[in-house]
N, CA, C and O of each residue as an XYZ file, in Angstrom:
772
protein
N     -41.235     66.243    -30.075
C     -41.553     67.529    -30.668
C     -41.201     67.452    -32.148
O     -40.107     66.986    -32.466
N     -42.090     67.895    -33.108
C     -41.781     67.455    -34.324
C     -40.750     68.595    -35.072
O     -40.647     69.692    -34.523
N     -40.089     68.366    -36.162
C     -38.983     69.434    -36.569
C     -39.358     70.954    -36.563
O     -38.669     71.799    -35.991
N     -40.269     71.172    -37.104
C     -41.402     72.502    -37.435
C     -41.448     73.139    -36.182
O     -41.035     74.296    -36.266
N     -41.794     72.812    -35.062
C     -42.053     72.903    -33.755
C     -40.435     73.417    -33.119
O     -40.131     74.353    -32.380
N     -40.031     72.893    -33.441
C     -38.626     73.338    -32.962
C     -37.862     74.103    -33.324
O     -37.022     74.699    -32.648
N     -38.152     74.203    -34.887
C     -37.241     75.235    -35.827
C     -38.377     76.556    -35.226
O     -37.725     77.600    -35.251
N     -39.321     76.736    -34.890
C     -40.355     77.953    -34.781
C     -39.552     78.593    -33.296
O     -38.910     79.629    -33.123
N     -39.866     77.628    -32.495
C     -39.468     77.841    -31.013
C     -37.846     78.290    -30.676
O     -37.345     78.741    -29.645
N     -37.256     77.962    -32.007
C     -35.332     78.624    -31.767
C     -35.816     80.164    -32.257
O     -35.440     81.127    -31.589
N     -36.716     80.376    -33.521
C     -36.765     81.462    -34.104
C     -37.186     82.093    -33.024
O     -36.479     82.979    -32.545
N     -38.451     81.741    -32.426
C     -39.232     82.811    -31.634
C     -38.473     82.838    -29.841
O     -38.743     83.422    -28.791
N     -37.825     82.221    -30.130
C     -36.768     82.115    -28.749
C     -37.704     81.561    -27.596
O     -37.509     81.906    -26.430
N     -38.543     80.848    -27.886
C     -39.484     80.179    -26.689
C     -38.954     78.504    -26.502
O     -38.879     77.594    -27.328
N     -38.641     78.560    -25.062
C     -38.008     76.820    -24.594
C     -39.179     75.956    -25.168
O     -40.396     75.958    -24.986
N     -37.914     74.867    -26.297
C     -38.295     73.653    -26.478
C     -38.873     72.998    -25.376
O     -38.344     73.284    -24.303
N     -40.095     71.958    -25.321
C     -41.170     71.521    -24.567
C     -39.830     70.014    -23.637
O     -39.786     69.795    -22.427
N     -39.209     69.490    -24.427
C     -38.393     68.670    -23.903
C     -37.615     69.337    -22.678
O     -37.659     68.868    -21.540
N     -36.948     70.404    -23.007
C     -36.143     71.131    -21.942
C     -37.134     71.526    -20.798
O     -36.871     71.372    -19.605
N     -38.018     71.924    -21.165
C     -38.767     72.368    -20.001
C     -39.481     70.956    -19.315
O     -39.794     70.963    -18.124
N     -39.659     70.007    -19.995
C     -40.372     68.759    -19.238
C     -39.148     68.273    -18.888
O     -39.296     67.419    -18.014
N     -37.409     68.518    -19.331
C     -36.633     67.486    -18.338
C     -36.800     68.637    -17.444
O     -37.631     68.310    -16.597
N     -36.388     69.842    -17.243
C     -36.382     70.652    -15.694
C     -37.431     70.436    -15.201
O     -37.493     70.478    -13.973
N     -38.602     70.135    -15.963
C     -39.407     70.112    -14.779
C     -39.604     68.751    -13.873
O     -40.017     68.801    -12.714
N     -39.297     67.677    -14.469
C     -38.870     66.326    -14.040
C     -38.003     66.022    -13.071
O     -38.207     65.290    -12.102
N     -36.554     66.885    -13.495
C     -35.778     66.897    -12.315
C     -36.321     67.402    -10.922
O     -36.211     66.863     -9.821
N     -36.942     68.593    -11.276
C     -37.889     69.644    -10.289
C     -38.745     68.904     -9.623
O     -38.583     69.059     -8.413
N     -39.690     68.075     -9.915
C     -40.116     66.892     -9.518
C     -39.607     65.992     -8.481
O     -39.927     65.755     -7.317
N     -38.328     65.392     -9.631
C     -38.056     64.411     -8.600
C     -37.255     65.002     -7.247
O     -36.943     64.361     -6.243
N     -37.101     65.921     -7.431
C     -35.887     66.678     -5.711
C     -37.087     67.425     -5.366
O     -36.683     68.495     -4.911
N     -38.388     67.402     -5.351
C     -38.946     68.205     -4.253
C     -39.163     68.099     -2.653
O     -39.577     68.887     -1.803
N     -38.675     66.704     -2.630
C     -38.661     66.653     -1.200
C     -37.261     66.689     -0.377
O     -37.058     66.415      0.805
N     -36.281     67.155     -1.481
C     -34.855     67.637     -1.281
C     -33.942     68.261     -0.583
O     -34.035     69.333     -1.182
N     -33.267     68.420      0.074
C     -33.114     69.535      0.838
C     -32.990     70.787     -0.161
O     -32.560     70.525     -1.285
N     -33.372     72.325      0.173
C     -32.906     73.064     -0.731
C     -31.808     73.439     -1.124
O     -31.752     73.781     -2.305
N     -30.734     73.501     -0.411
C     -29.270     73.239     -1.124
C     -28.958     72.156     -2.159
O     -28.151     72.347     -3.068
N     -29.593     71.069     -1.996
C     -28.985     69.984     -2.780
C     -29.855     70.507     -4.135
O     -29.285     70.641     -5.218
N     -31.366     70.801     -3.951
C     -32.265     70.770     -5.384
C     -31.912     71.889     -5.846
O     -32.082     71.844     -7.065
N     -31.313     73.359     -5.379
C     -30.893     74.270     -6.457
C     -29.395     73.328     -7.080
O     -29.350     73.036     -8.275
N     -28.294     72.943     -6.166
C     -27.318     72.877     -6.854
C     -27.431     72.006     -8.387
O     -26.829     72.240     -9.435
N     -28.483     70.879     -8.061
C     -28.798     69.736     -8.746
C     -29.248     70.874    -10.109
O     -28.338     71.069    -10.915
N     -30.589     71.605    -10.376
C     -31.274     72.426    -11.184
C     -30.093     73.346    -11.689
O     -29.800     73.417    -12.882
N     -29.340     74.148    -10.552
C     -28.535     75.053    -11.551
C     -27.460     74.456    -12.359
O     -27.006     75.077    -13.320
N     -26.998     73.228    -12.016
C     -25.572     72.619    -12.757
C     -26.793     71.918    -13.954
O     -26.349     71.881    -15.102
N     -27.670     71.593    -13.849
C     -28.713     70.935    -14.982
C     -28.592     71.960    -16.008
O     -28.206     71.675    -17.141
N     -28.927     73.222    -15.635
C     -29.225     74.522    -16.385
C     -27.774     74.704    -17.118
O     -27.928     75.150    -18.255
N     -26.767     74.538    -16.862
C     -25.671     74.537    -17.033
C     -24.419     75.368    -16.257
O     -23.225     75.559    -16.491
N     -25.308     75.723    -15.276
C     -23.999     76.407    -14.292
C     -22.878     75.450    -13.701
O     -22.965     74.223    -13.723
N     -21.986     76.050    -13.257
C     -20.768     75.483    -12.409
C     -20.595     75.631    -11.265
O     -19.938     76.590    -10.859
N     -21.279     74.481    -10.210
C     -21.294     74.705     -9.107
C     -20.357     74.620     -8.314
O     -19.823     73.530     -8.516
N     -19.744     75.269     -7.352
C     -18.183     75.236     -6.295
C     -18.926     75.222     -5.207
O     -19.758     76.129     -5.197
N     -18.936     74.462     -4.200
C     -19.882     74.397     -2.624
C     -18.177     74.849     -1.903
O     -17.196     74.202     -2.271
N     -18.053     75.840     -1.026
C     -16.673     76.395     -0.370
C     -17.238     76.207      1.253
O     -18.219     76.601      1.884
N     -16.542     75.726      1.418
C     -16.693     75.884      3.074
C     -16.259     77.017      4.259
O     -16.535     77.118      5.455
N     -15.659     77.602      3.573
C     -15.173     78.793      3.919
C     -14.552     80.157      3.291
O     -14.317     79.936      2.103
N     -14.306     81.086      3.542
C     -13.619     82.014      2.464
C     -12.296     81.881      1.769
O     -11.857     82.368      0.727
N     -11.632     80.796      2.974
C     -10.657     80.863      2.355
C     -10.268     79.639      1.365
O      -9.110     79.452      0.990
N     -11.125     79.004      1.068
C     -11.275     77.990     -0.194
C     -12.159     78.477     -1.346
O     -12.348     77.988     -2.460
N     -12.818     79.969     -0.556
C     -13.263     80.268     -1.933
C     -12.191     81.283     -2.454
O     -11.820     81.382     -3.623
N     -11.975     81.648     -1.924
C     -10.422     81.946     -2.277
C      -9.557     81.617     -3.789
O      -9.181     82.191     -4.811
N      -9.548     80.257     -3.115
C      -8.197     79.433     -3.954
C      -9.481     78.529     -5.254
O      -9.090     78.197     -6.373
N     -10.451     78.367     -4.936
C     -11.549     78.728     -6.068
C     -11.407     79.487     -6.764
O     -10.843     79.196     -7.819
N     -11.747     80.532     -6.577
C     -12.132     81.896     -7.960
C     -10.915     81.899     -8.533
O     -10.858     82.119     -9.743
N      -9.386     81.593     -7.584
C      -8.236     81.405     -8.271
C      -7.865     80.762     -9.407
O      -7.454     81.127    -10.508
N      -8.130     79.607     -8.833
C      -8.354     78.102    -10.288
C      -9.464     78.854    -11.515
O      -9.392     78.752    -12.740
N     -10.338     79.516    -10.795
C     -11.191     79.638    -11.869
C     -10.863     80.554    -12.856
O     -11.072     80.373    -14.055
N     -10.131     81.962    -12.152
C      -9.127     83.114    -12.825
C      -8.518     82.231    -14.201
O      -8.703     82.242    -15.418
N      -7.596     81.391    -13.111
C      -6.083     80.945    -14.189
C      -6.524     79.940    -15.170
O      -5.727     79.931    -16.108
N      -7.685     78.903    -15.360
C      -8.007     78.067    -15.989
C      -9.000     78.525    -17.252
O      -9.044     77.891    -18.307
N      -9.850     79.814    -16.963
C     -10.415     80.603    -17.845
C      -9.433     81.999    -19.050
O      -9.570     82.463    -20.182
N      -8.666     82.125    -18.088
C      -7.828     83.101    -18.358
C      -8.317     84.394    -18.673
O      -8.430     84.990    -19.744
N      -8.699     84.826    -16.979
C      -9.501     86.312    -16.706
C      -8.261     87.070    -16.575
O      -7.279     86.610    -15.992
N      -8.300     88.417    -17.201
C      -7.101     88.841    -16.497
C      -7.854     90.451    -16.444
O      -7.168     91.466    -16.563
N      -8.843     90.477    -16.315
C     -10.186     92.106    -15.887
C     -10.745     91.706    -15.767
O     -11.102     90.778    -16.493
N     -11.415     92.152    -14.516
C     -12.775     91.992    -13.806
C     -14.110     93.016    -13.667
O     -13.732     94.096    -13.214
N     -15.403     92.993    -13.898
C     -16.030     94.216    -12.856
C     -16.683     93.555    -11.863
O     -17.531     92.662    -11.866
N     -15.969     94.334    -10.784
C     -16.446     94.096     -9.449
C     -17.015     95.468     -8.772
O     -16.449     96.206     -7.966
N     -18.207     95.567     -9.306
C     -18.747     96.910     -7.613
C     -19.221     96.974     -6.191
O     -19.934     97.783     -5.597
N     -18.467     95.626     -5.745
C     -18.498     94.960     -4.570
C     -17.167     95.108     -3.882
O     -16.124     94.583     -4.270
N     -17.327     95.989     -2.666
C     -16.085     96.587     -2.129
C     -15.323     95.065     -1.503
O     -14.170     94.715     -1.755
N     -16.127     94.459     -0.805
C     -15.910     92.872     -0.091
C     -15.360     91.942     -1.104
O     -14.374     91.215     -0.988
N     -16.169     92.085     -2.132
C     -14.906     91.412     -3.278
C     -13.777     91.857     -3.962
O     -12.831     91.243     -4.456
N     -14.063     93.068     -3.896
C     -12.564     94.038     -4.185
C     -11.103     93.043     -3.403
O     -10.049     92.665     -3.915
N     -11.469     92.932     -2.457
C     -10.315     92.334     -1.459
C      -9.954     90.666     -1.897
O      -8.911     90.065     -1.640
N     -10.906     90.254     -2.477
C     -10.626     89.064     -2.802
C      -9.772     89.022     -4.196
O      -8.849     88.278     -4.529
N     -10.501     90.231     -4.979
C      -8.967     90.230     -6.305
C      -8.182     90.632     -6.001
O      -7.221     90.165     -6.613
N      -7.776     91.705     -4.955
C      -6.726     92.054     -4.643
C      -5.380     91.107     -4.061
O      -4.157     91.227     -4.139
N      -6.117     90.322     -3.574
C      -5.314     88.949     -3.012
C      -4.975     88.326     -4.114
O      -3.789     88.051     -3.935
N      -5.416     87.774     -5.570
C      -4.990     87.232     -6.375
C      -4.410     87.819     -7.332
O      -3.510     87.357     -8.033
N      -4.940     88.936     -7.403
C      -3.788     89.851     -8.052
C      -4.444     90.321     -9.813
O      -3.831     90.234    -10.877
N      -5.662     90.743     -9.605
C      -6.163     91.042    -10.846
C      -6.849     91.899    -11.322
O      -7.788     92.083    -10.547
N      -6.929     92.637    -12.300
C      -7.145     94.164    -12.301
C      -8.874     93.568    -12.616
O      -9.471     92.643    -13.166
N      -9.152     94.972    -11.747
C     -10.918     95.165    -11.396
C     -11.226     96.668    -11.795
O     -10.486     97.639    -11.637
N     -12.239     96.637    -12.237
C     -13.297     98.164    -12.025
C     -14.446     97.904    -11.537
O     -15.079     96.853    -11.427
N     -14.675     99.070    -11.225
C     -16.271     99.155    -10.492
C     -17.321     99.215    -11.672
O     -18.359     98.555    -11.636
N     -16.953    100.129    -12.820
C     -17.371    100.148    -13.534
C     -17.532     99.052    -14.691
O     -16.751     98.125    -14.474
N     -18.153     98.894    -15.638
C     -18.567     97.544    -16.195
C     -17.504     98.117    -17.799
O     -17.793     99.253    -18.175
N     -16.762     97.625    -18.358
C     -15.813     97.899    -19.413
C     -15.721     97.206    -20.397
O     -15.826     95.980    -20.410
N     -15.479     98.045    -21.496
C     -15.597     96.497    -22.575
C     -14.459     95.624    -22.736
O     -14.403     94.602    -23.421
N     -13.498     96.182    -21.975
C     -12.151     95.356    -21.743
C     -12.724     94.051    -20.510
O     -12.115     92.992    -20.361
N     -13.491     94.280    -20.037
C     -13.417     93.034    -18.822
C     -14.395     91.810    -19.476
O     -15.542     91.901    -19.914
N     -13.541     90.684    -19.377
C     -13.713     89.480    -19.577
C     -14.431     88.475    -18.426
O     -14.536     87.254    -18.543
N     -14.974     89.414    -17.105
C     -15.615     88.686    -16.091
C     -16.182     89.837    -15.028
O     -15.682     90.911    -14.693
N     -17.509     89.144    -14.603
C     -17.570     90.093    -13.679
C     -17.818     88.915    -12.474
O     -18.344     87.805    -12.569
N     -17.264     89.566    -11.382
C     -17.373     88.712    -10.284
C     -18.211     89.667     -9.393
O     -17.644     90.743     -9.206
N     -19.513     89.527     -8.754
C     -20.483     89.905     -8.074
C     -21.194     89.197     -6.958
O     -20.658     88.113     -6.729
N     -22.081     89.416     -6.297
C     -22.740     88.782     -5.044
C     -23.938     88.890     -5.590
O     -23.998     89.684     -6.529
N     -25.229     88.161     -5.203
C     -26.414     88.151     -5.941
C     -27.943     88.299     -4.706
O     -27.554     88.519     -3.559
N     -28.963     88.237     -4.798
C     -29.367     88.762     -4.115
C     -30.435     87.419     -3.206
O     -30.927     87.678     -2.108
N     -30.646     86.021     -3.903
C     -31.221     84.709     -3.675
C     -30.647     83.834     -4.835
O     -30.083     84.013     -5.914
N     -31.138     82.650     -3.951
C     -30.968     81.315     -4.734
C     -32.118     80.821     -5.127
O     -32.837     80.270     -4.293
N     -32.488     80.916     -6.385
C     -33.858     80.117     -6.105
C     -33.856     78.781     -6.510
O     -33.509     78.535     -7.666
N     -34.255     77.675     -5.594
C     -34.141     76.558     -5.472
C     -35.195     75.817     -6.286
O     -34.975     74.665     -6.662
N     -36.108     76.320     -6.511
C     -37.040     75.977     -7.265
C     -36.863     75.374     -8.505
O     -37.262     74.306     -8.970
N     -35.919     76.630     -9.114
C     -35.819     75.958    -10.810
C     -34.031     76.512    -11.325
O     -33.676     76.621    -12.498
N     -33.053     76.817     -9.982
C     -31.853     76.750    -10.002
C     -31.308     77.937    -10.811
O     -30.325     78.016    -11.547
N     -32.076     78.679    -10.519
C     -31.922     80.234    -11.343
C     -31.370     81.439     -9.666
O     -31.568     81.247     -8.466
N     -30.710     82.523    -10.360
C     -29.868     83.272     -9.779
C     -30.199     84.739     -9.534
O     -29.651     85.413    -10.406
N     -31.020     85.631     -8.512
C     -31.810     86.494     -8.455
C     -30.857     87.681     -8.052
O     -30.156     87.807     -7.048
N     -31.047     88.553     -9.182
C     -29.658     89.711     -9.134
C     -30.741     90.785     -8.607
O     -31.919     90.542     -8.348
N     -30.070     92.045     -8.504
C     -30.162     93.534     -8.371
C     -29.093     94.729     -8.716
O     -27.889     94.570     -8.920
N     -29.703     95.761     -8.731
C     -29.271     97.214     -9.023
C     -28.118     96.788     -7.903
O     -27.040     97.187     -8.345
N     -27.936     96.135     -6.633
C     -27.147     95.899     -5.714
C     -25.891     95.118     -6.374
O     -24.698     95.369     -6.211
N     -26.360     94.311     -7.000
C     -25.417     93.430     -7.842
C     -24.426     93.964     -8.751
O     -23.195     93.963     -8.751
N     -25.318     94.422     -9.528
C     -25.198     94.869    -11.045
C     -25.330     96.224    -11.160
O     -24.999     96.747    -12.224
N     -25.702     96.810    -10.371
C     -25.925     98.485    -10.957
C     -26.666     98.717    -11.728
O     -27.601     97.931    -11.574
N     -26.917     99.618    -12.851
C     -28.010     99.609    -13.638
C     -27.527     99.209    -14.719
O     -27.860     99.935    -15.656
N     -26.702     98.124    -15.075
C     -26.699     97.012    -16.253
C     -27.735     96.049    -16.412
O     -28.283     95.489    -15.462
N     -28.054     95.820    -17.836
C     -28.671     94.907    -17.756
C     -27.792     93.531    -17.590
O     -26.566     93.639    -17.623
N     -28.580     91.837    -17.358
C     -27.836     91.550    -16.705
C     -27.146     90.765    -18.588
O     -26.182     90.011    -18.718
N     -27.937     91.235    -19.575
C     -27.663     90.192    -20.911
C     -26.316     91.293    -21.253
O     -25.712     91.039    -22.296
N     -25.835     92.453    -20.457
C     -24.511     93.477    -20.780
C     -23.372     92.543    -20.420
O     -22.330     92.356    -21.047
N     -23.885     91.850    -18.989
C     -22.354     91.118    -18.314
C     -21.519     90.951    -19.314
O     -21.700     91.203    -20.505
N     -20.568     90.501    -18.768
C     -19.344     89.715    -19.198
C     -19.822     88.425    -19.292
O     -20.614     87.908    -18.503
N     -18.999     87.565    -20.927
C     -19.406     86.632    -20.980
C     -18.861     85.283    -19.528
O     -19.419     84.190    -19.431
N     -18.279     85.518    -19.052
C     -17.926     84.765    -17.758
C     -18.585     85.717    -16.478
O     -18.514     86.944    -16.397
N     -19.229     84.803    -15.531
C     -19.962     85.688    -14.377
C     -19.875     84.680    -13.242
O     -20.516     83.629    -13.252
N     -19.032     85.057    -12.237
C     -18.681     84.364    -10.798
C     -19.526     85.340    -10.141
O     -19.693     86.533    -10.392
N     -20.134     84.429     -9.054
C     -21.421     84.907     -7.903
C     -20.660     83.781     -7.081
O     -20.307     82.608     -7.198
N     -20.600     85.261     -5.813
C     -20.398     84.723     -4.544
C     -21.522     85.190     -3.062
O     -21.715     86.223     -2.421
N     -22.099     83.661     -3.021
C     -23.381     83.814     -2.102
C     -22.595     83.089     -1.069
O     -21.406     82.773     -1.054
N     -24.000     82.816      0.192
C     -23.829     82.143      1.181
C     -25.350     81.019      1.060
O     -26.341     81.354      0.413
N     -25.252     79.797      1.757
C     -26.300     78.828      1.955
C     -27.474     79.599      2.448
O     -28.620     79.335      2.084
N     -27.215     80.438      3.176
C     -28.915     81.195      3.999
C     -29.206     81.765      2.905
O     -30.371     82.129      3.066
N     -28.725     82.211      1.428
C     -29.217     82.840      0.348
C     -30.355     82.084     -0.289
O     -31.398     82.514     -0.782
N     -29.838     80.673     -0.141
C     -31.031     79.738     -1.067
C     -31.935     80.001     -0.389
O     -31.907     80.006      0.842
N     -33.171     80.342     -1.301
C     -35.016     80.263     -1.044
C     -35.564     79.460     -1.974
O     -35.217     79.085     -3.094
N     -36.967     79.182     -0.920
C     -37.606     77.382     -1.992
C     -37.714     78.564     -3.578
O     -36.963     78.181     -4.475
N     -38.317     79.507     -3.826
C     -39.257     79.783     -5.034
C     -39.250     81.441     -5.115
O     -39.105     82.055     -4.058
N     -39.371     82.003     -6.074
C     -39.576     82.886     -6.136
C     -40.556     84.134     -5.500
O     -40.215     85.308     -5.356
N     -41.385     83.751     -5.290
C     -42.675     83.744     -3.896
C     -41.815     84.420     -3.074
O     -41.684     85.633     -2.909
N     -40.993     83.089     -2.360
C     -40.174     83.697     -0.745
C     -39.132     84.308     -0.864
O     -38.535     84.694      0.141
N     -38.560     84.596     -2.390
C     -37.640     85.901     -2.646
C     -38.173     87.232     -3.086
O     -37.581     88.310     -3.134
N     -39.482     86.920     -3.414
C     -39.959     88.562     -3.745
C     -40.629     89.080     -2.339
O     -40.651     90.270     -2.023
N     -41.114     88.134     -1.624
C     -41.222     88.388     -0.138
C     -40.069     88.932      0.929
O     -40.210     89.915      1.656
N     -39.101     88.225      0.877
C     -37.788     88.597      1.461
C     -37.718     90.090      1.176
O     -37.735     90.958      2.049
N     -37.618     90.352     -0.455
C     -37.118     91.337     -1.006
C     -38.157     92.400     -0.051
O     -37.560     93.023      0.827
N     -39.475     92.611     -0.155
C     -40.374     93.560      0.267
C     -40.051     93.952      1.423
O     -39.895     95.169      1.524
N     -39.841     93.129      2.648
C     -39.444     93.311      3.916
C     -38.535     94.512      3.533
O     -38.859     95.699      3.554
N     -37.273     93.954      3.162
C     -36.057     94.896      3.136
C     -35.848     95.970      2.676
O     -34.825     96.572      3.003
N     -36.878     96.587      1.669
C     -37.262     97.787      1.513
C     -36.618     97.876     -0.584
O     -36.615     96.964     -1.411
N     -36.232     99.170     -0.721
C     -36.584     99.690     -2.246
C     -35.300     99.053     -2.917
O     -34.232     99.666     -2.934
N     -35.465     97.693     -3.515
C     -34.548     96.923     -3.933
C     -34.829     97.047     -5.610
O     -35.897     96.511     -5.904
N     -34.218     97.546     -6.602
C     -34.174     98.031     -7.824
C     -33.695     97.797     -8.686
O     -32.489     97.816     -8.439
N     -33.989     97.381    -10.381
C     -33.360     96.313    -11.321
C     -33.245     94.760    -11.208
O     -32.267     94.231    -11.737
N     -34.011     94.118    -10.670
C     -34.551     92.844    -10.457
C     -34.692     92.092    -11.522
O     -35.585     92.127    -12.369
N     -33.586     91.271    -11.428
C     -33.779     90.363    -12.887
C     -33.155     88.674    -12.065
O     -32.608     88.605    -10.964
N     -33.434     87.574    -12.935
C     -32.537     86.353    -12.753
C     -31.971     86.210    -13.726
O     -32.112     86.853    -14.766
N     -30.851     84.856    -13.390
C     -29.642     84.146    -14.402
C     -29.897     83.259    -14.157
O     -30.463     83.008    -13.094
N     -29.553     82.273    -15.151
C     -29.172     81.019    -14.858
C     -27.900     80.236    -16.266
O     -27.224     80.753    -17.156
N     -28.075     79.061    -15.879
C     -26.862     78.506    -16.245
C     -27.142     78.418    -18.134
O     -28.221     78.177    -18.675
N     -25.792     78.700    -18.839
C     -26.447     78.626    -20.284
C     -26.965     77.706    -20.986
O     -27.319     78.093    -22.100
N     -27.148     76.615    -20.758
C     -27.696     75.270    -21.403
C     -29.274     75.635    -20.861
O     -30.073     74.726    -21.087
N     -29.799     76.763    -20.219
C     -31.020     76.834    -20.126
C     -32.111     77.742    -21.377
O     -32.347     78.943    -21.243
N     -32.480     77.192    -22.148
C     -33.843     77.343    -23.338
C     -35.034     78.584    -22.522
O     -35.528     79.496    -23.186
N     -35.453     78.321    -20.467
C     -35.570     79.276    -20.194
C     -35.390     80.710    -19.983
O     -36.342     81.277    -19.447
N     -34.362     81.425    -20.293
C     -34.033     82.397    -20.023
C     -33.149     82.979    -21.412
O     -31.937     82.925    -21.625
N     -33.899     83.365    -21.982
C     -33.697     84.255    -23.397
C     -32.410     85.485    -23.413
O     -31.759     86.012    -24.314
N     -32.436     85.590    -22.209
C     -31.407     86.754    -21.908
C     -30.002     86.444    -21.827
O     -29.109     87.007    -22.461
N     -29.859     85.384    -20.893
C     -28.783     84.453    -21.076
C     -27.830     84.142    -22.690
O     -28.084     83.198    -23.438
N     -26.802     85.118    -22.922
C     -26.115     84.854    -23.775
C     -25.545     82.984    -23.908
O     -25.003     82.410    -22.964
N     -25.790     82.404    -25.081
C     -25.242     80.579    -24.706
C     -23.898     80.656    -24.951
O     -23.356     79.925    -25.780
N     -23.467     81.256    -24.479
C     -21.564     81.399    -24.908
C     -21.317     82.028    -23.036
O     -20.191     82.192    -22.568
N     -22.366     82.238    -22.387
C     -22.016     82.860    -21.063
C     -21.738     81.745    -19.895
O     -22.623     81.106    -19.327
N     -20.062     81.620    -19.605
C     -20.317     80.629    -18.290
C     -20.590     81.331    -16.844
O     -20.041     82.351    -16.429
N     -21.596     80.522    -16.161
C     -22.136     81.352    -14.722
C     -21.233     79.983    -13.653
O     -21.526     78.797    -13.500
N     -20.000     80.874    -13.038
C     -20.013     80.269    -11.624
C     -20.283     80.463    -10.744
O     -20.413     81.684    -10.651
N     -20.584     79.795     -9.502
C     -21.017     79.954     -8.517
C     -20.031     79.319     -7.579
O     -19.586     78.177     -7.701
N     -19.642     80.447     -6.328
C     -19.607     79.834     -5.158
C     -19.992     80.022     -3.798
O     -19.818     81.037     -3.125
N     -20.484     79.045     -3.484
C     -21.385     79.022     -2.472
C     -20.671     78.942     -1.293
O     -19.983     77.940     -1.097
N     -20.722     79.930     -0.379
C     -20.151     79.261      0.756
C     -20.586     79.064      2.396
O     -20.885     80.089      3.008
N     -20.620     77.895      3.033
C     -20.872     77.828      4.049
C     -21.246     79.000      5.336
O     -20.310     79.675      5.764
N     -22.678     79.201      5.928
C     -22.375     80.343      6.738
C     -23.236     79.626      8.312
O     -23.251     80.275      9.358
């Protein structure tokens, strides 16, 4: 890509052709992948931080390490089920989104395996947008969350009825997603169901 081309594409915030031909390369080569392995592969590409937990109670001692090594000390959580999980580690939460909180820890709504991006909702997030978060954002899914493509998550979604504020994330080293603050780390933990 020649310099011109690139200096245009930072201005106009449209992904450099390289970034999008390595994702799509990687995307390529894991299509016959299992879908757990080709999102984890795509979202840690994108630049997320993947944690695979086998249970709750290693995700647990996860989000812990991840608390004390980031140095979260406010959360927004409007997830009553995760409420209980800061409460165990011991760290002040709101429901509400604050400009004091340095993380929000949430549940998300698919995985999309396709291109390793992170499919939120009004369920998630409430009516924030998702470029408001906190620059640190822990998502806690389960494996039956991953879907191949976006297709079989807007399908999913229809079944289940009036699902509202529909946006994705992904990891910040991604040129796709304009919304994505590049100072934002996205963890993930996934856990076994």
């Amino acid at each position: 890509m020649s310099l011109f081309k690139r200096i245009v594409s930072k201005l106009t915030n449209q992904p450099e052709d390289d970034e999008k031909q390595s994702l799509e390369k990687l995307g390529d080569s894991l299509k016959n992948a299992d879908l757990d392995y080709k999102f984890a592969q795509l979202f840690t590409h994108s630049g997320g931080f993947f944690n695979y937990c086998a249970d709750e109670a290693e995700a647990l001692q996860t989000l812990n390490q991840i608390l004390k090594i980031e140095g979260i000390s406010s959360v927004f959580c409007c997830d009553k089920d995760l409420e209980g999980f800061l409460n165990v580690v011991k760290v002040n939460h709101s429901a509400q989104l604050e400009s004091h909180n340095d993380a929000a820890f949430i549940t998300c709504e698919y995985l999309i395996a396709y291109d390793g991006r992170i499919m939120l909702s009004h369920n998630n997030i409430l009516h924030y947008h998702s470029s408001r978060l906190p620059g640190k954002i822990i998502i806690m899914a389960n494996v039956s969350q991953i879907v191949n493509n976006l297709n079989d998550a807007m399908g999913k979604i229809k079944r289940t009825g009036n699902i509202k504020n529909l946006t994705s994330i992904s990891g910040n080293h991604s040129k796709l997603d304009p919304a994505t603050n590049n100072n934002t780390k996205l963890f993930l933990l996934l856990i076994e169901d």
